[in-house]
C-alpha positions as CSV (number, residue, x, y, z in Angstrom):
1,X,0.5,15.2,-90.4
2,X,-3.3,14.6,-89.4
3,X,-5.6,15.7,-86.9
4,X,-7.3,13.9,-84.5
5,X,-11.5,15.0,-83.3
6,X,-9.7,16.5,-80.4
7,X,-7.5,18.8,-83.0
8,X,-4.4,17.0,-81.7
9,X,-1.9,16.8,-84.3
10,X,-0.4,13.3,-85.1
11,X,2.7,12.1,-87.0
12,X,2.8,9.6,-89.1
13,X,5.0,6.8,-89.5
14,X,7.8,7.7,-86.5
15,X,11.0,5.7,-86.2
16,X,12.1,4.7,-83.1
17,X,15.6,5.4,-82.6
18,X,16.7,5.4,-79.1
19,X,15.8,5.0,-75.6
20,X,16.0,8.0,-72.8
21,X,17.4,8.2,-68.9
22,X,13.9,8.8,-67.8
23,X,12.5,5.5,-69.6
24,X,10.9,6.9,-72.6
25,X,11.5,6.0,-76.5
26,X,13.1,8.7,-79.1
27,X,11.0,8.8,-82.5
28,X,13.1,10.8,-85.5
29,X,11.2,12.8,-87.9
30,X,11.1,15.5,-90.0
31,X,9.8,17.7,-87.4
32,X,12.3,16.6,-85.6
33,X,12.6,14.8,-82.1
34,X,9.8,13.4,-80.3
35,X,10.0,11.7,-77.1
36,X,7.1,9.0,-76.8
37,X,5.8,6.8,-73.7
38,X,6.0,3.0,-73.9
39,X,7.4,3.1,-77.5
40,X,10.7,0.5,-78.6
41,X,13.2,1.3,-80.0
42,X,13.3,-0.6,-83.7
43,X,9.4,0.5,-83.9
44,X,7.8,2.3,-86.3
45,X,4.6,4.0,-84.8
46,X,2.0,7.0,-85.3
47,X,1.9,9.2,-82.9
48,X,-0.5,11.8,-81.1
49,X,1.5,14.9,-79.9
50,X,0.4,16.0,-76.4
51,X,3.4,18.6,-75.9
52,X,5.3,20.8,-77.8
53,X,8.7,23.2,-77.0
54,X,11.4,24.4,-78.8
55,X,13.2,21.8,-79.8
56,X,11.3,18.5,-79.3
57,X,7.9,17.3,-79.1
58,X,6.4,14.6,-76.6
59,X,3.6,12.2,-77.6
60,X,2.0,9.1,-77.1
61,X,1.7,5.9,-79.1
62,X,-1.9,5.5,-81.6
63,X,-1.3,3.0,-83.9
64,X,2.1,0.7,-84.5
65,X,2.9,0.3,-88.3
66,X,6.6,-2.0,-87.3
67,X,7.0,-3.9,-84.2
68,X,10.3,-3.8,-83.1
69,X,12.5,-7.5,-82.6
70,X,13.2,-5.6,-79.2
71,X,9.6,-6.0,-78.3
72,X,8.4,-8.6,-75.8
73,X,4.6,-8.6,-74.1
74,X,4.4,-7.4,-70.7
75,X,3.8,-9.4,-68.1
76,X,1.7,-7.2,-66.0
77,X,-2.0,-6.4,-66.8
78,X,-1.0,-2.6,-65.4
79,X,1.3,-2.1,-67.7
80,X,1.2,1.4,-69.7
81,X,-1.2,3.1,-66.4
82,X,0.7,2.2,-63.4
83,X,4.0,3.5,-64.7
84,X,6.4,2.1,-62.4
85,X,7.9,-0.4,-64.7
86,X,8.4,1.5,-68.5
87,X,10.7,-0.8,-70.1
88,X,8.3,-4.5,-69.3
89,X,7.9,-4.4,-72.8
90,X,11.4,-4.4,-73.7
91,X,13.6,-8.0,-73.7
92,X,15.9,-8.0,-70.8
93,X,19.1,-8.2,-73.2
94,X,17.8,-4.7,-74.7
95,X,17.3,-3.3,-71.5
96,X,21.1,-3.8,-70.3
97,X,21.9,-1.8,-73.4
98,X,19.9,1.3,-73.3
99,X,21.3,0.9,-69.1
100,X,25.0,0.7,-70.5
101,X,24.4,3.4,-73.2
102,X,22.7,5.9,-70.2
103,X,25.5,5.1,-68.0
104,X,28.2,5.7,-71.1
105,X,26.2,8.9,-72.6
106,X,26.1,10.8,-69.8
107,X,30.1,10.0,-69.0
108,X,31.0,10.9,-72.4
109,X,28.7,14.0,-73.4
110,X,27.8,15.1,-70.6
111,X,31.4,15.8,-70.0
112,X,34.8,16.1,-70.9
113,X,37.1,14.0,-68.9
114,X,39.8,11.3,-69.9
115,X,37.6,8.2,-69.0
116,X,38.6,4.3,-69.9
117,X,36.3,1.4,-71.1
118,X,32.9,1.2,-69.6
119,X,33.1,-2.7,-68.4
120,X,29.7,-4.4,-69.4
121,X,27.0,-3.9,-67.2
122,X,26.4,-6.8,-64.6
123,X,22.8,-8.1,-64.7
124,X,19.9,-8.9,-62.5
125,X,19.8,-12.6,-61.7
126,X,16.2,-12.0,-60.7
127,X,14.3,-10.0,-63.6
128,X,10.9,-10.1,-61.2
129,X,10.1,-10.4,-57.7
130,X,13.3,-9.2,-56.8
131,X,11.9,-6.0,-54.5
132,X,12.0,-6.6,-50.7
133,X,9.9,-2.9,-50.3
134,X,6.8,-2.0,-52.1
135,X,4.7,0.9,-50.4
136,X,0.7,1.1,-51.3
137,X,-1.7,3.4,-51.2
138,X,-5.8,3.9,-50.3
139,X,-7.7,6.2,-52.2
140,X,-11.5,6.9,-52.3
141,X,-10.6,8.2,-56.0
142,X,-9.6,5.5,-57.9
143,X,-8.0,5.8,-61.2
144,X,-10.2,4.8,-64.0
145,X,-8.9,2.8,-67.1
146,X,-10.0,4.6,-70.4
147,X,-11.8,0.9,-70.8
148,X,-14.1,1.9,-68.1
149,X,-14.3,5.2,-69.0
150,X,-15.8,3.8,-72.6
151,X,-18.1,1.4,-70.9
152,X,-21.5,3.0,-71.3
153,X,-23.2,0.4,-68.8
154,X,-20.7,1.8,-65.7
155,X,-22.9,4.4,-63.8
156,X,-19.8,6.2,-62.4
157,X,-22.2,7.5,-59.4
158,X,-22.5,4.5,-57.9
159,X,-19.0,3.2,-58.7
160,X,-16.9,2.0,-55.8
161,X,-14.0,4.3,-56.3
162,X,-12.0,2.6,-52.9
163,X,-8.3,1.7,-54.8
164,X,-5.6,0.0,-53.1
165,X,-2.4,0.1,-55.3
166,X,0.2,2.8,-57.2
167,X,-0.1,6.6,-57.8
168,X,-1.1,7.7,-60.9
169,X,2.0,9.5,-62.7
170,X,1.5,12.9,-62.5
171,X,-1.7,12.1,-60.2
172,X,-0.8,13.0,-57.0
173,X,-4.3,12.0,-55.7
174,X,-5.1,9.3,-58.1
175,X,-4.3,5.7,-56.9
176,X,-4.4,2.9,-59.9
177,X,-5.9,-0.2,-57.9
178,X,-3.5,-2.9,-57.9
179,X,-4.2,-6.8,-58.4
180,X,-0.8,-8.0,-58.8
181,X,2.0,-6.5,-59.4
182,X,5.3,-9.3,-60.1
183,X,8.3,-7.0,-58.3
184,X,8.0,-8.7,-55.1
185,X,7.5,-12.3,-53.9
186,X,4.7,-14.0,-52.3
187,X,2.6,-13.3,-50.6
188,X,2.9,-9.4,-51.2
189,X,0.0,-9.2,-53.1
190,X,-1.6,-11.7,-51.0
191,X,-1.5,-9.4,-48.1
192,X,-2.2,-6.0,-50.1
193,X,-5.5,-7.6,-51.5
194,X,-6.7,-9.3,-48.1
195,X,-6.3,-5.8,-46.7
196,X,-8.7,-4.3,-49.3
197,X,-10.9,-7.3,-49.1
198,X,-11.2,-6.5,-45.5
199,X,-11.8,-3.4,-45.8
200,X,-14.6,-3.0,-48.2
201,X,-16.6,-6.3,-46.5
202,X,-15.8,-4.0,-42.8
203,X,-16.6,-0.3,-44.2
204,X,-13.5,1.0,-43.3
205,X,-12.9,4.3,-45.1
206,X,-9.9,4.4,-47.6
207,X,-8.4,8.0,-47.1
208,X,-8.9,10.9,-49.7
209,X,-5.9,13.0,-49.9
210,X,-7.6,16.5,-50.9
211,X,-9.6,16.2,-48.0
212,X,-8.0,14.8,-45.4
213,X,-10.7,12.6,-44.4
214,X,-10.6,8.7,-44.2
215,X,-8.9,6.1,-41.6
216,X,-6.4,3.9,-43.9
217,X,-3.4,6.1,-45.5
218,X,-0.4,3.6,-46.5
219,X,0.7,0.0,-45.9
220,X,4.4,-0.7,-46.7
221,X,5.7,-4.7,-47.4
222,X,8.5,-5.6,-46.9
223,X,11.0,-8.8,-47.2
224,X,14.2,-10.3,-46.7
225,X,16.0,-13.6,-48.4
226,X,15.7,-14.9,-45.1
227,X,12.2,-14.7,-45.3
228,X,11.3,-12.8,-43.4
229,X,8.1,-10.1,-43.4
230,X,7.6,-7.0,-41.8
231,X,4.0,-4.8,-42.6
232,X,3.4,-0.9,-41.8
233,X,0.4,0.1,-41.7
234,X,-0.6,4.1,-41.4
235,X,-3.7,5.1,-40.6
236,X,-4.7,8.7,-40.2
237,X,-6.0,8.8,-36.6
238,X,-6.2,6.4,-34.0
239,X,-8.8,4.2,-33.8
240,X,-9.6,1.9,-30.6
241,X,-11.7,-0.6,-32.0
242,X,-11.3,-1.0,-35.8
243,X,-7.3,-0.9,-36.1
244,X,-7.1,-3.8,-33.4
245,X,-9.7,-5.6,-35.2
246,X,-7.7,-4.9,-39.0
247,X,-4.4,-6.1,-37.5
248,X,-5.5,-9.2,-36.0
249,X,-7.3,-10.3,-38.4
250,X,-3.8,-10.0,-40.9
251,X,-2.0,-11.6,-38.1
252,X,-4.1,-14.4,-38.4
253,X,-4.3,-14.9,-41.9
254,X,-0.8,-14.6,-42.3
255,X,1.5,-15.6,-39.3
256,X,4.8,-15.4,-41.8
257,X,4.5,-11.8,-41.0
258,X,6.9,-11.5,-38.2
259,X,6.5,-8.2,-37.5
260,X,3.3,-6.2,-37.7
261,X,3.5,-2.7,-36.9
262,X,1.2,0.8,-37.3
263,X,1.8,4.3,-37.4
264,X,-0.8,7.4,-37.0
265,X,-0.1,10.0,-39.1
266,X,-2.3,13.0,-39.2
267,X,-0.1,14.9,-41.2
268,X,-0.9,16.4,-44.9
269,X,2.2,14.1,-46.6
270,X,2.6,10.4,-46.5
271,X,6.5,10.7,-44.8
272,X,6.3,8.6,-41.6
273,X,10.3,9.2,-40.6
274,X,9.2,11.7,-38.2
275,X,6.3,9.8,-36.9
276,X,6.3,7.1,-33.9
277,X,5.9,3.5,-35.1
278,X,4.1,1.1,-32.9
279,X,5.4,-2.5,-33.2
280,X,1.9,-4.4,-32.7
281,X,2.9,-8.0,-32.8
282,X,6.0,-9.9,-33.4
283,X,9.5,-8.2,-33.6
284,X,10.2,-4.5,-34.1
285,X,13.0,-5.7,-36.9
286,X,13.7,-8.3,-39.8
287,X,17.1,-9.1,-40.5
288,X,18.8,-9.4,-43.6
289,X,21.9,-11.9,-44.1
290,X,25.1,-11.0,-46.5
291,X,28.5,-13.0,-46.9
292,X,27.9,-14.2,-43.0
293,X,26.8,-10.5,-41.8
294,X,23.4,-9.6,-40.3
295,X,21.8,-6.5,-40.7
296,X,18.8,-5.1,-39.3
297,X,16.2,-4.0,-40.5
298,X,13.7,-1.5,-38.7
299,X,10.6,0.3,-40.2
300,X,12.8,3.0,-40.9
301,X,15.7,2.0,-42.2
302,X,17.2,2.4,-45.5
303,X,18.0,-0.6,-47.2
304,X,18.9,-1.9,-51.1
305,X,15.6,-2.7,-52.3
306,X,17.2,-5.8,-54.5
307,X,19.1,-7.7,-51.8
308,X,20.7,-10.2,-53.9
309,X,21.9,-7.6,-56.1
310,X,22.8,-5.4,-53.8
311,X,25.6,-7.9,-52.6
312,X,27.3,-7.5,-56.2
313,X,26.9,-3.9,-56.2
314,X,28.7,-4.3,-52.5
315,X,31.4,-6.8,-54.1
316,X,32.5,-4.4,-57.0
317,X,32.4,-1.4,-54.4
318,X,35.2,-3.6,-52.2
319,X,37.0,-4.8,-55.2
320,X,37.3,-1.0,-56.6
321,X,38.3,0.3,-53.2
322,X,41.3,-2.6,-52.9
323,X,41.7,-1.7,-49.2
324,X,44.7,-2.2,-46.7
325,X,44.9,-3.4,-43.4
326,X,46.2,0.0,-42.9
327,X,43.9,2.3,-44.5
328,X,41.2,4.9,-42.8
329,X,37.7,4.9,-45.1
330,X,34.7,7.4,-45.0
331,X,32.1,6.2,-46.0
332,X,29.7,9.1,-47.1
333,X,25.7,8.9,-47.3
334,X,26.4,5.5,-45.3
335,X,22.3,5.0,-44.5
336,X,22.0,2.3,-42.2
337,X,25.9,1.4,-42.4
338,X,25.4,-1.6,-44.6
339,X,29.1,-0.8,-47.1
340,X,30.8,0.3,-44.1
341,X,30.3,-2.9,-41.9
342,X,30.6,-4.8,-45.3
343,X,34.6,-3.7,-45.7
344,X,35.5,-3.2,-42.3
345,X,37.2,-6.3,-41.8
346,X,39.8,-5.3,-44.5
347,X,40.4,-2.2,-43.2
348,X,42.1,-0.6,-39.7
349,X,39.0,2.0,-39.4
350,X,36.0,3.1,-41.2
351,X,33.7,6.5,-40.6
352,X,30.3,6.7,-41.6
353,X,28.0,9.7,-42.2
354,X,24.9,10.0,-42.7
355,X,21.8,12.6,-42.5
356,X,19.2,10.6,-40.9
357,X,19.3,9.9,-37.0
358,X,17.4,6.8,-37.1
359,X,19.7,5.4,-39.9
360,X,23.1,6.0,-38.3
361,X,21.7,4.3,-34.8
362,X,20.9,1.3,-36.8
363,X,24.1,1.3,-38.7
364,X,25.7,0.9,-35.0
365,X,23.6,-1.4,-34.2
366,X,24.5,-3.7,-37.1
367,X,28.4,-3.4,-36.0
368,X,27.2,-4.4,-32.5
369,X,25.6,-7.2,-34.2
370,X,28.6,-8.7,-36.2
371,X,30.9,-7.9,-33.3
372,X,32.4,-5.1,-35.6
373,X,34.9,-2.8,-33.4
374,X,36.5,-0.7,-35.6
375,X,33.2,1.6,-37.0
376,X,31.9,4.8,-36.2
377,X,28.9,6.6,-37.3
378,X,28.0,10.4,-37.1
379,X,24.4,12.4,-37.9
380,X,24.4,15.3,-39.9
381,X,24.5,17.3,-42.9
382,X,27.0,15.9,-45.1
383,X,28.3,19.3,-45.7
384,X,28.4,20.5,-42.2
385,X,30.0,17.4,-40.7
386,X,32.3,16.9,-43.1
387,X,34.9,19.7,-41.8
388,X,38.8,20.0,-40.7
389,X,37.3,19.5,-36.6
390,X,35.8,16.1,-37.9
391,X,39.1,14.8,-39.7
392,X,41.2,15.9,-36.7
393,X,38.9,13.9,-34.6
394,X,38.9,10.6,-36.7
395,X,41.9,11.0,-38.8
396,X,42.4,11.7,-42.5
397,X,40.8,9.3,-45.0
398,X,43.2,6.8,-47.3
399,X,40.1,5.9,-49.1
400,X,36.2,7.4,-49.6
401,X,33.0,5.7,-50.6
402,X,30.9,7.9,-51.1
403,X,27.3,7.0,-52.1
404,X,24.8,9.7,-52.3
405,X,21.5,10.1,-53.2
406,X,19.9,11.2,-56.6
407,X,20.5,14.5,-56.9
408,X,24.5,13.7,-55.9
409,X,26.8,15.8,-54.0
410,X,26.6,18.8,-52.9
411,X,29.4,20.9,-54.2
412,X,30.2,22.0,-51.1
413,X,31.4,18.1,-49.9
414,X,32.9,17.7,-53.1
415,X,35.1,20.5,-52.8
416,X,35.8,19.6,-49.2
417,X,36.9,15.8,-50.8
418,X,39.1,17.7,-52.6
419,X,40.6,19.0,-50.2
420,X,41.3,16.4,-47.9
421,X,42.3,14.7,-51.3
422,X,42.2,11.2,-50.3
423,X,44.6,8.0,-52.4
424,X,41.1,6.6,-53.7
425,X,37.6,7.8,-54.1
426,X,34.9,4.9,-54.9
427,X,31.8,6.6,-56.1
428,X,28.6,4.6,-56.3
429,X,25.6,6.5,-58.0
430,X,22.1,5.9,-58.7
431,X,22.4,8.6,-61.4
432,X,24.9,8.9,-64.1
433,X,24.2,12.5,-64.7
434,X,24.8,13.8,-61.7
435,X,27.3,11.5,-60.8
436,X,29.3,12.5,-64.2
437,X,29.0,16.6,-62.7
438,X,31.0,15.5,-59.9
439,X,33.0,13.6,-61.4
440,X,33.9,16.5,-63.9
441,X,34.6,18.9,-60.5
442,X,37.6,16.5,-59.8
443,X,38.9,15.7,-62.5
444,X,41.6,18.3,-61.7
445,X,43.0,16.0,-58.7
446,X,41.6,12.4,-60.1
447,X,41.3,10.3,-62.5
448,X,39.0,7.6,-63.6
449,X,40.4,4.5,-63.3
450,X,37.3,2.0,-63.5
451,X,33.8,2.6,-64.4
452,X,31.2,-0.5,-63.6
453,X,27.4,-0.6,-64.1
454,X,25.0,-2.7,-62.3
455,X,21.9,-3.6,-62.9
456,X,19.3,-2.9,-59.4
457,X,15.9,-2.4,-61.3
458,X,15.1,-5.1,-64.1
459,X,12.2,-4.0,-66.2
460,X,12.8,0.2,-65.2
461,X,15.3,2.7,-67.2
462,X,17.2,2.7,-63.2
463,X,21.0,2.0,-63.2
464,X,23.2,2.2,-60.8
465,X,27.1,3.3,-61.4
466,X,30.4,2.5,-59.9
467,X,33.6,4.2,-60.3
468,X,37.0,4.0,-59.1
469,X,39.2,7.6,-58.9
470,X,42.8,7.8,-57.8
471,X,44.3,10.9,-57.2
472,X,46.8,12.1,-59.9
């Protein structure tokens, strides 16, 4: 071990071994493990220790010795500040791997449960531009590389610090400013950089978060595979003559966007769910097409940000759940009632639940849409709604979907699935881990039958998890 002029210590000469849930690299040493940022596994690297605890270290990447064969060279110029996509410098084929080994890690020693063989993990036909939702940010304190940072001829005093783009991990007022960024189609980026082009030449003041001073706050893109482009903008307070003046001029440059729309949120947090959205020009909705079923899509709503892959996600979900004519389905955490309207055709009744107000009207309007009868959706806690009143009222479930978020169930509606204990449970996760706790809380009165991942999020450590249970 040597030390660095910062009396940081730094190992030399770290194997790579392994890739982590939360998309960073495992070095093995003598010191034991270290945990390292943007590091592949087959590499052999030095590297700078920036944390230490108990029983691992954590580090970053000073000089590479070995380039791993798993090793490919990012695409994106941000790569290794912006954060959001870890694993760019991974080959795709390696990426499925580490996906499958999270999925079958946390399955098998995170718990105890008979399980059978993981089926290989289905892959992204898209491995870019696959996103229909980005969301940006203004700043007035834009991040600066540690290239500009060096660059002695920079007078940081009379910098422009304005930054349209990504937060800074960690950063929670620190906005990287973005050129391009390759998850979503054209013309995302287009738009995002006409909007800070227009800005700077128009003086309009990008919004600093620390204190609350500054007219542009957020502008979210989004998409469908119809084509389709709908644009957000917040702004902090409501101004008569420059927000006109911002939003035709976008209108104008881009008439593809077919709906243009603008909240005011004077709030200390960047959530606009609560907030009134103002549909400026065009429609209030896109719409988003799937196996001959339309599905709106409001500023609001919930939807799978990979649409294409959200459709095999949807398949494996139907082809798990192997429904009957005759057979009553909840389907739990429905959002906008995209699975439920997907499988009601097989089915004689399906029931939706979901927290979010706005969600569960759009998830009837989508039935209304596709001339689906046979749905209905409730608000509410999941926990709360979920009780013997509310089966008596719609009748006791053959199968469940159940399709939460993050953090998983809470105990509370596991128990209560339990309970009601129906024939089938299909559980689709965005997280093993917590997905294999609830599994292990059933095990009692189910067993895994299937267990299928899916790949949503090329080029991030994300997987998504499907798994069949029948009672025993």
């Amino acid at each position: 071990m040597i030390k660095t002029k910062k009396s940081l210590p730094i190992i030399e000469n770290v194997v790579v071994i392994d890739a982590t849930s939360d998309g960073q690299a495992v070095g093995k040493t003598d010191q034991g493990i270290v945990f390292i940022k943007y590091a592949v596994p087959g590499d052999i690297v030095d590297v700078e220790i920036t944390r230490k605890k108990n029983k691992f270290k954590e580090g970053r990447i000073v000089s590479i010795h070995h380039y791993s064969d798993k090793r490919v060279d990012p695409v994106c110029k941000h790569f290794g500040v912006c954060g959001g996509c870890k694993w760019q410098n991974m080959d795709y084929a390696s990426q499925l791997f580490y996906k499958q080994k999270q999925v079958s890690d946390a399955l098998t020693r995170l718990i105890k449960i008979e399980l059978p063989a993981i089926n290989e993990i289905i892959p992204s036909k898209k491995v870019y531009h696959y996103r229909n939702k980005l969301e940006f940010t203004f700043s007035n304190k834009k991040w600066l590389t540690q290239e500009q940072v060096d660059d002695k001829t920079i007078a940081f005093d009379e910098l422009n610090r304005n930054a349209l783009g990504f937060h800074i991990p960690g950063m929670f007022d620190k906005i990287l400013d973005i050129d391009e960024c390759h998850l979503q189609e054209e013309p995302s980026n287009a738009i995002r950089n006409e909007f800070k082009k227009y800005a700077l030449d128009n003086n309009l003041t990008f919004f600093d978060l620390r204190e609350q001073i500054g007219l542009l706050r957020n502008v979210i893109i989004r998409s469908t595979s119809t084509n389709e482009w709908m644009v957000i903008v917040s702004f902090h307070y409501d101004d008569k003559v420059e927000i006109p003046k911002l939003l035709n001029h976008l209108s104008r440059t881009f008439p593809q966007i077919s709906s243009l729309n603008y909240v005011i949120n004077s709030k200390r947090n960047d959530t606009i769910s609560d907030l009134e959205i103002i549909n400026y020009k065009g429609n209030d909705s896109i719409y988003e097409h799937m196996e001959g079923l339309k599905f709106k899509i409001s500023p609001k709503s919930f939807y799978q940000t990979n649409s294409e892959q959200a459709y095999e996600l949807y398949k494996v979900t139907r082809a798990f759940a192997d429904i009957k004519s005759t057979d009553v389905i909840y389907d739990l955490y429905t959002g906008t009632g995209t699975i439920a309207n997907f499988v009601a055709h097989l089915a004689k009744k399906v029931v939706g639940i979901e927290y979010i107000p706005a969600a569960i009207e759009d998830a009837k309007i989508n039935s209304q849409l596709n001339k689906i009868t046979n749905t209905s959706f409730y608000a509410g806690d999941m926990k709360d709604v979920l009780n013997n009143d509310f089966i008596n009222q719609n009748g006791t479930p053959d199968l469940i979907i159940t399709d939460p978020p993050r953090a998983g169930m809470h105990e509370d509606v596991t128990k209560k699935i339990i309970e009601i204990a129906p024939a089938r449970i299909v559980y689709v996760s965005c997280n093993p881990a917590t997905q294999a706790r609830d599994l292990q809380l059933m095990d009692e009165k189910y067993k895994v039958i299937k267990i299928q991942p899916v790949d949503m999020f090329p080029q991030t450590h994300h997987v998504e998890n499907v798994v069949l249970l029948e009672k025993r």
